[in-house]
MIDOSE-1310 file (N, C-alpha, C; in nm, 2 decimals, decimal comma, always signed):
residues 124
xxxx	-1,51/-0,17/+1,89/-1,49/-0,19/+1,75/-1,35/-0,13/+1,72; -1,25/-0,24/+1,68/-1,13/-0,21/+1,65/-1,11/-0,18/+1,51; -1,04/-0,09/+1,44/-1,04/-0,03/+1,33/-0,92/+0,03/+1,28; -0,84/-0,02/+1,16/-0,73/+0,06/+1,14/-0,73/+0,13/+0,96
xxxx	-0,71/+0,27/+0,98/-0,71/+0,29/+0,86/-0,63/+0,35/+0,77; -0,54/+0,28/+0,69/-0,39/+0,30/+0,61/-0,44/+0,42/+0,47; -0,31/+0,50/+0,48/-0,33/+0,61/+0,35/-0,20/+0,65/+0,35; -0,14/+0,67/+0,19/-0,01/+0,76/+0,15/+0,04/+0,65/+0,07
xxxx	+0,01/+0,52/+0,02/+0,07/+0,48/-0,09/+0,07/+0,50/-0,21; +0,13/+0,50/-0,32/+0,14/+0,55/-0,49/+0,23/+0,48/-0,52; +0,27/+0,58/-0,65/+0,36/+0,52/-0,78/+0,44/+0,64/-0,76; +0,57/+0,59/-0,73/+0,70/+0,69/-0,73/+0,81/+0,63/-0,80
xxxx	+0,94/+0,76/-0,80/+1,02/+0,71/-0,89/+1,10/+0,62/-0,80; +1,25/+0,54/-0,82/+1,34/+0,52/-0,74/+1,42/+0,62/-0,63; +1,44/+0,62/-0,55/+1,51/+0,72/-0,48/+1,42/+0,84/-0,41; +1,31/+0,81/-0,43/+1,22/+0,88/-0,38/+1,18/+0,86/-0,21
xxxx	+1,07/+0,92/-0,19/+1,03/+0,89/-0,07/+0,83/+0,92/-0,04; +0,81/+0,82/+0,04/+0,67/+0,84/+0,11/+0,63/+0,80/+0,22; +0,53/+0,86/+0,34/+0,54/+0,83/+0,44/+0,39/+0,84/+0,46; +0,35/+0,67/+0,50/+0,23/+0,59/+0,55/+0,23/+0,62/+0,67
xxxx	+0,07/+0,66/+0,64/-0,03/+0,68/+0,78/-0,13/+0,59/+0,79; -0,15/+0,51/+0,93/-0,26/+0,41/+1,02/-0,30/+0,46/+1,11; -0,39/+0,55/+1,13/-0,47/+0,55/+1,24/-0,60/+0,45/+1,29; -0,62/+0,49/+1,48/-0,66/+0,37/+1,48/-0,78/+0,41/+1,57
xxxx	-0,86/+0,34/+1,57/-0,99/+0,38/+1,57/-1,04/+0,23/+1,70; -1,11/+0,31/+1,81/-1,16/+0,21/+1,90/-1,00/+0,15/+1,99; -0,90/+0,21/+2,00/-0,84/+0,17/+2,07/-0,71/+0,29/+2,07; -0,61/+0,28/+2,22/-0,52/+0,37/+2,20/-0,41/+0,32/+2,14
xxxx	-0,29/+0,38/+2,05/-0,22/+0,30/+1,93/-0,09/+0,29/+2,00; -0,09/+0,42/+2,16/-0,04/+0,41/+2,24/+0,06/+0,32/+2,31; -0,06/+0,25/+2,34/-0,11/+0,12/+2,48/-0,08/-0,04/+2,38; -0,05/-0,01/+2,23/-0,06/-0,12/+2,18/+0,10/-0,15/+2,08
xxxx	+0,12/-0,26/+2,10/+0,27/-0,30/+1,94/+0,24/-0,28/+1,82; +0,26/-0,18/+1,77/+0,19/-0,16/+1,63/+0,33/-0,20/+1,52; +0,29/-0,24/+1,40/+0,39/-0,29/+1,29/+0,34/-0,23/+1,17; +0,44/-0,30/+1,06/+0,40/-0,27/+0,92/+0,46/-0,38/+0,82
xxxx	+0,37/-0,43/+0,74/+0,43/-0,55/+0,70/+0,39/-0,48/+0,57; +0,43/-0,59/+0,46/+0,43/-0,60/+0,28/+0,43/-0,74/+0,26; +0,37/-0,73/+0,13/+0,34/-0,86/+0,05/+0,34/-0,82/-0,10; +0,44/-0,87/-0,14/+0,46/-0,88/-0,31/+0,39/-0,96/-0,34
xxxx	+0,34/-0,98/-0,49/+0,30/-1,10/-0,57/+0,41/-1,19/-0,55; +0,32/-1,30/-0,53/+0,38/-1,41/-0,51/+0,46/-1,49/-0,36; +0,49/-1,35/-0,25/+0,60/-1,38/-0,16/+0,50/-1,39/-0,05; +0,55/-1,41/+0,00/+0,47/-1,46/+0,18/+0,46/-1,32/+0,23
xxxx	+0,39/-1,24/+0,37/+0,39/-1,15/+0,40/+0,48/-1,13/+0,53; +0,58/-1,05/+0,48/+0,69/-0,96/+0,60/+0,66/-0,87/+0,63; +0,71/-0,87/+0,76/+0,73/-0,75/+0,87/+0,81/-0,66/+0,82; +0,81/-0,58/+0,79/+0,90/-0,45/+0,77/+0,97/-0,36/+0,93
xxxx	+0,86/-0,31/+1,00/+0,91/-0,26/+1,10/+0,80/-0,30/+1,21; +0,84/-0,29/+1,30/+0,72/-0,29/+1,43/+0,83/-0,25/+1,60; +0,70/-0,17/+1,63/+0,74/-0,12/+1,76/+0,65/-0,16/+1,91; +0,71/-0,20/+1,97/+0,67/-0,20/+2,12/+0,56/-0,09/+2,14
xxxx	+0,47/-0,14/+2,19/+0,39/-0,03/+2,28/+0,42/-0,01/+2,44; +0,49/-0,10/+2,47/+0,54/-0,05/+2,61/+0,66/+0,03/+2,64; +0,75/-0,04/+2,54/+0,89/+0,04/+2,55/+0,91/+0,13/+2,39; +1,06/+0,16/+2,39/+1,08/+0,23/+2,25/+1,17/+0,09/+2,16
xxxx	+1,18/+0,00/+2,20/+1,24/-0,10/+2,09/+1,19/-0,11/+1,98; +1,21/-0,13/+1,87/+1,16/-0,13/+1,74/+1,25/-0,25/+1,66; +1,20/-0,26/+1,54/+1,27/-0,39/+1,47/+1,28/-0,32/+1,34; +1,36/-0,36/+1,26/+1,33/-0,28/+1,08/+1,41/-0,43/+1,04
xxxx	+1,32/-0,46/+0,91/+1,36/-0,56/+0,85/+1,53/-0,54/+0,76; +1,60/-0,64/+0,79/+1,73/-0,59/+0,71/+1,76/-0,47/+0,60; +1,65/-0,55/+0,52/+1,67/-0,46/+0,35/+1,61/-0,30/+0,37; +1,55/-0,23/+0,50/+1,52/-0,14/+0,48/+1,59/-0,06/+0,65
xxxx	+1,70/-0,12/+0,64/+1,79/-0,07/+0,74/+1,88/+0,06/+0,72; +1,79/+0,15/+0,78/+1,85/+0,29/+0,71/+1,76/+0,36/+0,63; +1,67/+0,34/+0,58/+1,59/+0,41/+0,46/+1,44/+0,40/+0,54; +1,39/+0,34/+0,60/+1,26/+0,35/+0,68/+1,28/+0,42/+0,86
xxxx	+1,13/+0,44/+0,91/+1,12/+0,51/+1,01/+0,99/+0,43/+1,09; +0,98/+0,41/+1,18/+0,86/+0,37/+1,23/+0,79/+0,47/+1,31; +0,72/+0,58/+1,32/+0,70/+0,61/+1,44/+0,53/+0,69/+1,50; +0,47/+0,72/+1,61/+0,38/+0,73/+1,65/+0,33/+0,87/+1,65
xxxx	+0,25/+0,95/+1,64/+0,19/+1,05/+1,73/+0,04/+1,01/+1,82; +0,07/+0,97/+1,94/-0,03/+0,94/+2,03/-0,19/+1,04/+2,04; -0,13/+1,13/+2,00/-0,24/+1,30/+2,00/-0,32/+1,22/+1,89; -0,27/+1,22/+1,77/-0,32/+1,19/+1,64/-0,36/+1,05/+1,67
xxxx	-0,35/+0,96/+1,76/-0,38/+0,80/+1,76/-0,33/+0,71/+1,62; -0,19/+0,78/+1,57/-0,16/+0,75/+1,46/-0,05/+0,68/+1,42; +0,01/+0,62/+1,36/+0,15/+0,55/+1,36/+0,19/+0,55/+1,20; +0,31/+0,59/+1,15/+0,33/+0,62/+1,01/+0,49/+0,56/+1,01
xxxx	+0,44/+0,54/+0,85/+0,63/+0,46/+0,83/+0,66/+0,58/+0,72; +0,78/+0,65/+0,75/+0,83/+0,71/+0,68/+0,94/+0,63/+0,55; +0,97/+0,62/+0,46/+1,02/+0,53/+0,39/+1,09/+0,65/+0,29; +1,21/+0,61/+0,28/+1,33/+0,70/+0,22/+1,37/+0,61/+0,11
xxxx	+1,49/+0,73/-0,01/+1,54/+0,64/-0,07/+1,47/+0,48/-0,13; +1,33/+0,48/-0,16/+1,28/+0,37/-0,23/+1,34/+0,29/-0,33; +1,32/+0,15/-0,34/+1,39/+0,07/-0,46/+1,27/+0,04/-0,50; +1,28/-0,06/-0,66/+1,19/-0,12/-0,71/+1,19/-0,21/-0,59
xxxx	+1,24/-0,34/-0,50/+1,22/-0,42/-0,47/+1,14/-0,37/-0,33; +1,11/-0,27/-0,31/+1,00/-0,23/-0,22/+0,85/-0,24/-0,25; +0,87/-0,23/-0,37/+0,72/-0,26/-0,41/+0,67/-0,38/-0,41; +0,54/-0,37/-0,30/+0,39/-0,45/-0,25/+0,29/-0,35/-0,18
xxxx	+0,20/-0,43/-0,14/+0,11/-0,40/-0,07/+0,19/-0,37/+0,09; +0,15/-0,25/+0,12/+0,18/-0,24/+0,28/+0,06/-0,23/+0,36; +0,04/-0,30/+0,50/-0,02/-0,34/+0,58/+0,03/-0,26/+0,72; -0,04/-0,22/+0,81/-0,01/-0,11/+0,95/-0,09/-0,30/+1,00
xxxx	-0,07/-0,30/+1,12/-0,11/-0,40/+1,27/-0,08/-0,35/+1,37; -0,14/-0,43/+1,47/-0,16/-0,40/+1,58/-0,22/-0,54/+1,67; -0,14/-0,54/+1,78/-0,15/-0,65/+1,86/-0,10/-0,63/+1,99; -0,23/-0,71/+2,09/-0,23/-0,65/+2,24/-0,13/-0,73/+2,33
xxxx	-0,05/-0,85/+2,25/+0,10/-0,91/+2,27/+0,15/-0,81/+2,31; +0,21/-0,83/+2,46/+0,34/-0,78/+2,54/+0,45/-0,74/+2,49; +0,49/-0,86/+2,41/+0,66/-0,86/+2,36/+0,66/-0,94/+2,25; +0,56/-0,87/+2,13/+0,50/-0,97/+2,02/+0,62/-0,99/+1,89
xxxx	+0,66/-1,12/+1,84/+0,76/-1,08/+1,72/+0,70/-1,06/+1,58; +0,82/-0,96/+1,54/+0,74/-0,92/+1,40/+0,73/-1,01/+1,26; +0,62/-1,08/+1,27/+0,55/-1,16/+1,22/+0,45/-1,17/+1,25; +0,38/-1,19/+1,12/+0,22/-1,19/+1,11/+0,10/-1,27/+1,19
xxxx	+0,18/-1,41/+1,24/+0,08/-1,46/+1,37/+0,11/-1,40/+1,48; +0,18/-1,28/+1,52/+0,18/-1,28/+1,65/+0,03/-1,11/+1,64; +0,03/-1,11/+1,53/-0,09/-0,92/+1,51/-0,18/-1,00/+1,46; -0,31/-0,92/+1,55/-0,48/-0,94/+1,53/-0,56/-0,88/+1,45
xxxx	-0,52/-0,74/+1,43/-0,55/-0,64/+1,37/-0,50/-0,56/+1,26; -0,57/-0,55/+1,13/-0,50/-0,52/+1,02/-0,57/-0,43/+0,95; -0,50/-0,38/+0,91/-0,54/-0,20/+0,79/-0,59/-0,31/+0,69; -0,65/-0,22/+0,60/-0,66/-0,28/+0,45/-0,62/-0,27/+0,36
xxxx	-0,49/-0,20/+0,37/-0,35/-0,26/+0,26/-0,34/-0,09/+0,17; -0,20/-0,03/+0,17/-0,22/+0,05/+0,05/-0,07/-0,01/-0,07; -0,12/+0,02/-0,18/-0,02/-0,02/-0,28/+0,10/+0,09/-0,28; +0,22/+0,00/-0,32/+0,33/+0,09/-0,29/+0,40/+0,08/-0,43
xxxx	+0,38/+0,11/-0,48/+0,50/+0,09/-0,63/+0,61/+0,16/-0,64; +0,71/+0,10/-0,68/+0,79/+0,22/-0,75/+0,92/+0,14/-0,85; +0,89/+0,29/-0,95/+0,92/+0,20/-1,06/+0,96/+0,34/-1,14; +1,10/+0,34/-1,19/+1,10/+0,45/-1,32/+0,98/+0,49/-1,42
């Protein structure tokens, strides 16, 4: 039984900061490419960041180049995006994944496994 479970989104100002946690349940988070995608009203769902489970490569989507963090505690079986400096246009729904893909790209057909979303707003 694979299982992921997302917590730490809210309503913040601009310029602020919050850092999402997915732990994962029934598998090591280790052993696996874990990501984090968003979906606005209305927009298709992006990748924001995702990292290799075999190596340390990682990907950050342009617009959050410099202001986000992707990273793991294996003890904890956990994986968290630290997110800095927030804009309004960050705000959606964020999504943790996970996919047993080798060298998977960050995009949503290549991840099996999905959190069940926490809301991210921010907004004066």
């Amino acid at each position: 039984q694979v299982q992921l479970v997302e917590s730490g989104g809210g309503l913040v100002q601009p310029g602020s900061s919050l850092r999402l946690s997915c732990t994962a349940y029934g598998f090591s988070v280790g052993a696996y490419a874990v990501g984090w995608f968003r979906q606005a009203p209305g927009k298709e769902r992006e990748g924001v960041s995702c990292s290799s489970g075999r190596d340390s490569t990682t990907y950050y989507l342009d617009s959050v180049k410099g202001r986000f963090t992707i990273s793991r505690d294996n003890a904890k079986n956990t994986v968290y995006l630290q997110m800095d400096s927030l804009k309004s246009e960050d705000t959606a729904v964020y999504y943790c994944a996970a996919t047993g893909y080798i060298n998977p790209v960050c995009e949503q057909r290549d991840f099996g496994h999905w959190g069940q979303g926490t809301q991210v707003t921010v907004s004066s």
